[in-house]
N, C-alpha and C positions, 0 to 999 in steps of 0.2 A: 511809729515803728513797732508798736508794743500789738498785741495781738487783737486784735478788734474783728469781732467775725459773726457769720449769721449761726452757728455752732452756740459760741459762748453768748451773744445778744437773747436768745432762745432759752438757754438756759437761765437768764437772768431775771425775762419776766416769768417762768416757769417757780421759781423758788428763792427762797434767801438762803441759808447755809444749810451745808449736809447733814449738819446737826440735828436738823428740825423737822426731818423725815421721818427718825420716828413716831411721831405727833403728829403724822399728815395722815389721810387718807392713801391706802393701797392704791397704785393703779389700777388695781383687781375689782377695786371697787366705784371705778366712776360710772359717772351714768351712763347707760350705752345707749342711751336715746338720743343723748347728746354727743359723743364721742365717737371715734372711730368713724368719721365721716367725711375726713378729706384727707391729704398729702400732710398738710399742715398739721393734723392732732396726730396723724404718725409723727412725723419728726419730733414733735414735741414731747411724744411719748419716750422713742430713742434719746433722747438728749435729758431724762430724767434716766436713764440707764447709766448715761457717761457720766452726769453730777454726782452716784454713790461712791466713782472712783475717788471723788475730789477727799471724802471721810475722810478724820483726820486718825483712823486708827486703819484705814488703807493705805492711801499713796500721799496724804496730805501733812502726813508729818506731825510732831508734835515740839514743841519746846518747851512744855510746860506739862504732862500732862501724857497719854497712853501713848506707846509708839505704834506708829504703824511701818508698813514695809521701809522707808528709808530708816528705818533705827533697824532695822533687824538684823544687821549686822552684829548688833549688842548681842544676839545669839550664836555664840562661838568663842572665837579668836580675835576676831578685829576689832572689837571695841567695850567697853566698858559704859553701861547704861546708870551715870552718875546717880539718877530719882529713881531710885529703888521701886518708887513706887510704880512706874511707869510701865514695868512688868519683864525686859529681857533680864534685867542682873538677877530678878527673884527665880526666872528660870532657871538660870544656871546655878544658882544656888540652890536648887529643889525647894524652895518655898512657896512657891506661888500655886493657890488653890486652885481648884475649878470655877471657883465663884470670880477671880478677879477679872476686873474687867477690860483688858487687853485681849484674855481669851471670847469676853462674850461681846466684846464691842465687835471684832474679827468677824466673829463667826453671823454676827445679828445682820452686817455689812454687805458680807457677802452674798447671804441668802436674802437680804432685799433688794440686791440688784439681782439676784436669779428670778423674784418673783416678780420683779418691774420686765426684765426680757423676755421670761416668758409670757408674758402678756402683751408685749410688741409681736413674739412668734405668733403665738393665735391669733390673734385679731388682724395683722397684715395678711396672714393667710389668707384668710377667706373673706377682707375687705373685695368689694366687687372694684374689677379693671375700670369699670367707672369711673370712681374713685381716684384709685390711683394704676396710673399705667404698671403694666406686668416689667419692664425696663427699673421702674423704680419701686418697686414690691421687691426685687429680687438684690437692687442694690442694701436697700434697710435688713432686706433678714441676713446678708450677709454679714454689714453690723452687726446685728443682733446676736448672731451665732457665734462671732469672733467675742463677742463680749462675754458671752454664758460660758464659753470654755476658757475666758479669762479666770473670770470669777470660781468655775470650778478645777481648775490646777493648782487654784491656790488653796483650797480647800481639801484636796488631793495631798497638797505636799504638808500641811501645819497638820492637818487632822485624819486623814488615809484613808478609814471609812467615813463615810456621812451618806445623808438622805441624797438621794439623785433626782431630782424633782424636775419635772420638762413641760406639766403646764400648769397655767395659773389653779389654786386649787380653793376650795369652800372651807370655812372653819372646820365641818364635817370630816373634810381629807387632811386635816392639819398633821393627825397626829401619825408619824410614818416611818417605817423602820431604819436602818442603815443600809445603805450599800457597800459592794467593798471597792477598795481601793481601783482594782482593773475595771472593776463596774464604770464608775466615773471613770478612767481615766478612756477608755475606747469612747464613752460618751464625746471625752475634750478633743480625742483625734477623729471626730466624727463631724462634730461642731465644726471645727479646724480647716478640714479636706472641703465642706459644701463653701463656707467663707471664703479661704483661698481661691475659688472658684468664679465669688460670687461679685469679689471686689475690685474694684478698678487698681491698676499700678500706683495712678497718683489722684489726690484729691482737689478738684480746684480750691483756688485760694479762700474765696470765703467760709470754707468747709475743710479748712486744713485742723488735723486734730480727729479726724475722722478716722477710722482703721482703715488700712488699705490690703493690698496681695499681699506685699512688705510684711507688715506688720500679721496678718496669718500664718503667714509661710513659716515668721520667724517664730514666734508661740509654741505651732508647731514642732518647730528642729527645738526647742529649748523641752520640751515636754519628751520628745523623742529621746534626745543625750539625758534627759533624768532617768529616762528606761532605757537606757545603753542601745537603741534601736539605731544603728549606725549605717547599715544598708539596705537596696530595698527601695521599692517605689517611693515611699514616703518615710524612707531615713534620715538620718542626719545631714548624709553626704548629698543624697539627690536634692532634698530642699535647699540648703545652701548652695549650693550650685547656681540653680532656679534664684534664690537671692543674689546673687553676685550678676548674675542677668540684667537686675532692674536698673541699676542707676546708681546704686549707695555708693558712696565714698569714706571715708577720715575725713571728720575736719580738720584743719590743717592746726589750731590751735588747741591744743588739747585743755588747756586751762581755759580760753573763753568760752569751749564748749560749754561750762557748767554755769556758765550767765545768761540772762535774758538775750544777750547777743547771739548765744549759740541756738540758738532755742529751733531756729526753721535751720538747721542743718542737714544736709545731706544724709549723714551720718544715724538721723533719727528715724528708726520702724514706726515705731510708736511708744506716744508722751503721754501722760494724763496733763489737763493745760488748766494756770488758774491765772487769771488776773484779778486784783483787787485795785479799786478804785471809790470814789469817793460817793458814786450810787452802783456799787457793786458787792457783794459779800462772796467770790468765789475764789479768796487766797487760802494759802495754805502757808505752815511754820514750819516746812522744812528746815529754811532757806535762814530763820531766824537764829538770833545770838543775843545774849544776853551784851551791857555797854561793860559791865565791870572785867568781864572775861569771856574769852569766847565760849559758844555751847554749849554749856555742862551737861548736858540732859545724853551725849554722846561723847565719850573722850576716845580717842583712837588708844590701844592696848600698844604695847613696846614691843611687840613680838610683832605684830605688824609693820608698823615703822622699821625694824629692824631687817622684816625681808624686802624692804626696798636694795637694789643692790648699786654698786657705787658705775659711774659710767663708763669705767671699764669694762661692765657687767660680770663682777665680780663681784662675790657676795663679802659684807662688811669683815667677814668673820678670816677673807683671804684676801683681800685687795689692800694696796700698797696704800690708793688713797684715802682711805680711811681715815677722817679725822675726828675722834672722840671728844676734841674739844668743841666742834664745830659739824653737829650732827650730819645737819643738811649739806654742807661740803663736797660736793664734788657726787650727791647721789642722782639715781636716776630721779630725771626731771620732776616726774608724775607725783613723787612725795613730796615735794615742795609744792602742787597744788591741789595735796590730796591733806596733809598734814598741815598745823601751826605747830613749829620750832621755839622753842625756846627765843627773844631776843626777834621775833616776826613781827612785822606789821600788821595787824588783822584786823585795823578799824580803819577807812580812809579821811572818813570825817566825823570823829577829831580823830587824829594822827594816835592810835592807841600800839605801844609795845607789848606780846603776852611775855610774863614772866616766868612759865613753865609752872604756873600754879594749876593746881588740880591733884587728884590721885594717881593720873598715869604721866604725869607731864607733860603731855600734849593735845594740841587740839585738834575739833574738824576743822577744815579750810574749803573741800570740796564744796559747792553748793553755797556754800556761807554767805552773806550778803556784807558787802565791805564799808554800805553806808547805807544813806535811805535810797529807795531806788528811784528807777527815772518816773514814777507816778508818784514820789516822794513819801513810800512806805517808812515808816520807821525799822530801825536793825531788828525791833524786837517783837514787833508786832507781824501783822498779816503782809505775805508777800505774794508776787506775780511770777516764781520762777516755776517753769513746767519740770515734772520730773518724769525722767526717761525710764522706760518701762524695759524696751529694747532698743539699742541702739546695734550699728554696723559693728562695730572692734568687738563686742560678744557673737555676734555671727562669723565673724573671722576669725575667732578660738574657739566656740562651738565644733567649727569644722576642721581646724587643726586638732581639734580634741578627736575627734572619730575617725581623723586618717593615722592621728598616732597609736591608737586603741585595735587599727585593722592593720597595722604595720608600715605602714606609707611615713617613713620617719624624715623624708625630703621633703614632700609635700606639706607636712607639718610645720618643719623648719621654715618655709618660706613665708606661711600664714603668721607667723610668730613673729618673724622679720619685718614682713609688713606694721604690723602692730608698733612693733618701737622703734620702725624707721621715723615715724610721726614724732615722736619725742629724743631724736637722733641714739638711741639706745643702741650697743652691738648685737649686729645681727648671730645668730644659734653658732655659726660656721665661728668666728671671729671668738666670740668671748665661750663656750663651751666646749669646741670642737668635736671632734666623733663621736657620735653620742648613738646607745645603741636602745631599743624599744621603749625599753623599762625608765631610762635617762630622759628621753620624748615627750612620755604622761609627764611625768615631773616637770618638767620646763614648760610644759602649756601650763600646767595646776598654778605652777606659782607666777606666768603671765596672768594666768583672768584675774589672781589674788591680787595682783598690784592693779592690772587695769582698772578693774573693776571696784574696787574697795570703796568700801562706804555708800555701794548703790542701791544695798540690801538681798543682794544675789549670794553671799556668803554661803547661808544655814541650809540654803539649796545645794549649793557644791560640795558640802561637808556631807550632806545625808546622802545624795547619788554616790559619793566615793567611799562610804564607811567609813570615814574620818571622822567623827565628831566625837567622840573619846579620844583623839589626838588631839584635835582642837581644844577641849577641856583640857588636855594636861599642859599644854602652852598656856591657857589662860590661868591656871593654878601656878605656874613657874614665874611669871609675870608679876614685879614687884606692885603689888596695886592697893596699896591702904585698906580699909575692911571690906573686902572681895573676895570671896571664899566659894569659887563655883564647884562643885563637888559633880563626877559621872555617875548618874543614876541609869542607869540603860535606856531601856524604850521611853523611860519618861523625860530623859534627856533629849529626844529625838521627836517627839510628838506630842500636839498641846492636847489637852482633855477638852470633849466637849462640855462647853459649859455646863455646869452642876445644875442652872435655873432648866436649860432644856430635858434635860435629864427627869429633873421633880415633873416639870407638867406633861410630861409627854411617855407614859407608860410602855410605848414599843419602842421607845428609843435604848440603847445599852451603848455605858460610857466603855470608852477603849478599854481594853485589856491591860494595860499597862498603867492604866489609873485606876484600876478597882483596888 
């Protein structure tokens, strides 16, 4: 049942862990008298493009060790990044240098899967139709294109300027200025539009995990709504639209969505995908928990937990059923599989209760692995769960977000309605009633906050809305034992390029906000 594919098979005799990349050979520098010589060493090239997603200061997660995008929630409001070291609690505490390494693991990450795609770009280019047919030259660079303006939105949104680098380059070209923010970012809806273009709806099976339309279109509209770009050929509204076209659905269970069960859902744009097995090294620690307690390395924050609202859809602070003895009591569903409560089950074997120990009192649940899995990973070690990069219910607030932003306050409502009809929540009309523009924004903001939570899309919707000095003063409000996140402005809102890029590289100039 578990994922087995000419995708992941590829990448396995390709490398061991993503670790180990930087100690390998550049793509940039294989032999070309050997290389670039069939279908085959393209793929093979693409599929070391898709294994830097796997990094575990990318999308791999950590439990022990740097966060990557699934902890980056610990940047805000929603969660509490218990190992200090790890680098979100030092953020928000303004302690964290330019030297530490969450900032330059990020950033070394990134820019090695830019210079592993741009060397899929080149070289398929002008690989002869020999080769490989113009039908499958056009499906890889569409890959490849969806990947590079992966890789650069995320570089766009933690760091704003940076190099904009598009083809493989010689030590000679290393050393290279910044660009600015718009620079990149017309780059990523550049990337985005040939992609969309270039990829099929659906991927067959043995190549599932591959980018699809899906998965461009939606990149896209998510890159769009960060630049409020709402109408428009290639706005919020018209891509999502063009998404609700393909096929996506809700999956109907919202809690096994986030297990190996949920994994080939309808629901999913696009996953980064790991399996680990017994001759395979491509898991990831999302998904891990420690046996004495659940997750420390990620504690969900009381202000979050607190805007779950009860199933009358009423918030705790006005609803009748509120029971303060009994947290999780009657809330909407999604916190009981989003949160561990106090008095929860959160080990299946052995049968372990949390006792609400930690500094915020609670724990993750989402994601969390409840035993060993079915390739009999351990709780604490290397796991096989894919983490969703874009899923359907974010394209579904997405675009309730930019009909409520262009006035459409119906149309919103129903996109919202959908969303919690999946976890029988009242729909807008039922538990809000008349609710005028301004009431709109706010009821989708704090839909994605609950849908969404814990998936590392946070730090993103706090910086598009100017919220992140609200966000800090929630997390300062926030009874949380030695947690002291203090608003420092821009440096609150953007990481510095690392300080080592900075020494060797003479044209480069660290943000303004870090000088």
């Amino acid at each position: 049942m578990k994922k087995i594919s000419t995708l992941l098979l590829i990448i396995f005799t390709f490398t061991t862990c993503s670790d180990d990349y930087l100690d390998r050979t550049s793509l940039t520098q294989i032999a070309e008298d050997n290389f670039w010589t069939s279908e085959a060493d393209a793929f093979l090239a693409l599929n070391a493009v898709y294994s830097t997603l796997q990094a575990r200061v990318l999308y791999g997660g950590n439990l022990n060790g740097f966060q990557g995008y699934p902890g980056y929630d610990g940047l805000g409001d929603n969660a509490f990044t218990q190992f200090k070291f790890e680098g979100p609690a030092q953020f928000m505490e303004g302690t964290m240098p330019p030297t530490h390494g969450m900032i330059s693991g990020n950033w070394n990450n990134l820019y090695q899967g830019i210079a592993r795609v741009n060397s899929v770009i080149g070289n398929v280019e002008i690989i002869s139709e020999d080769l490989i047919p113009l039908e499958t030259k056009e499906a890889l660079l569409g890959q490849a294109y969806f990947l590079r303006a992966l890789f650069y939105f995320n570089l766009a949104v933690y760091y704003e300027d940076a190099p904009l680098i598009l083809e493989p380059q010689t030590l000679e070209e290393a050393f290279v200025s910044k660009n600015t923010y718009a620079e990149i970012t017309a780059q990523v809806i550049e990337d985005l539009i040939f992609a969309s273009d270039a990829l099929p709806v659906n991927q067959p099976s043995d190549l599932y995990g591959y980018a699809t339309k899906g998965a461009a279109l939606g990149l896209l509209a998510r890159v769009q709504l960060y630049n409020n770009q709402y109408e428009g050929e290639n706005g919020v509204l018209a891509l999502t639209e063009e998404i609700i076209g393909l096929g996506y659905s809700l999956h109907s269970d919202y809690e096994e969505l986030f297990t190996p069960e949920g994994e080939n859902s309808p629901e999913i744009l696009f996953s980064v995908r790991f399996l680990r097995g017994d001759d395979t090294s491509n898991g990831e620690t999302f998904s891990a928990t420690f046996i004495g307690t659940p997750k420390v390395d990620q504690r969900p924050m009381p202000n979050l937990v607190n805007d779950y609202y009860c199933t009358d859809g009423l918030p705790i602070t006005s609803s009748p059923l509120f029971n303060p003895a009994d947290e999780k009591e009657n809330r909407d569903p999604r916190a009981r599989v989003t949160i561990n409560f106090e008095g929860d089950q959160w080990l299946d074997d052995p049968v372990r209760i949390f006792p609400g120990n930690g500094p915020t009192g609670y724990g993750m649940r989402k994601y969390i692995r409840r035993g060993p899995d079915a390739e009999g990973n351990a709780v604490f070690g290397e796991g096989s769960q894919d983490f969703y990069v874009i899923r359907y219910a974010d394209v579904l607030l997405m675009r309730a977000e930019a009909l409520a932003e262009t006035g459409d306050i119906n149309g919103a409502a129903a996109l919202v309605n959908e969303v919690r009809a999946r976890v029988n929540m009242p729909s807008v009309e039922d538990a809000e009633g008349l609710v005028n523009q301004s009431q709109m924004i706010e009821i989708v903001r704090h839909e994605r906050r609950v849908e969404l939570a814990l998936e590392g899309l946070r730090f993103m919707d706090l910086k598009r809305w100017g919220a992140i000095e609200e966000a800090f003063q929630r997390a300062i409000a926030d009874p949380v034992g030695p947690y002291n996140p203090q608003y420092l402005g821009g440096r609150s809102e953007v990481f510095p390029i690392p300080q080592a890029e900075i020494d060797v590289n003479p044209n480069l100039e660290q943000h303004p906000d870090w000088l």
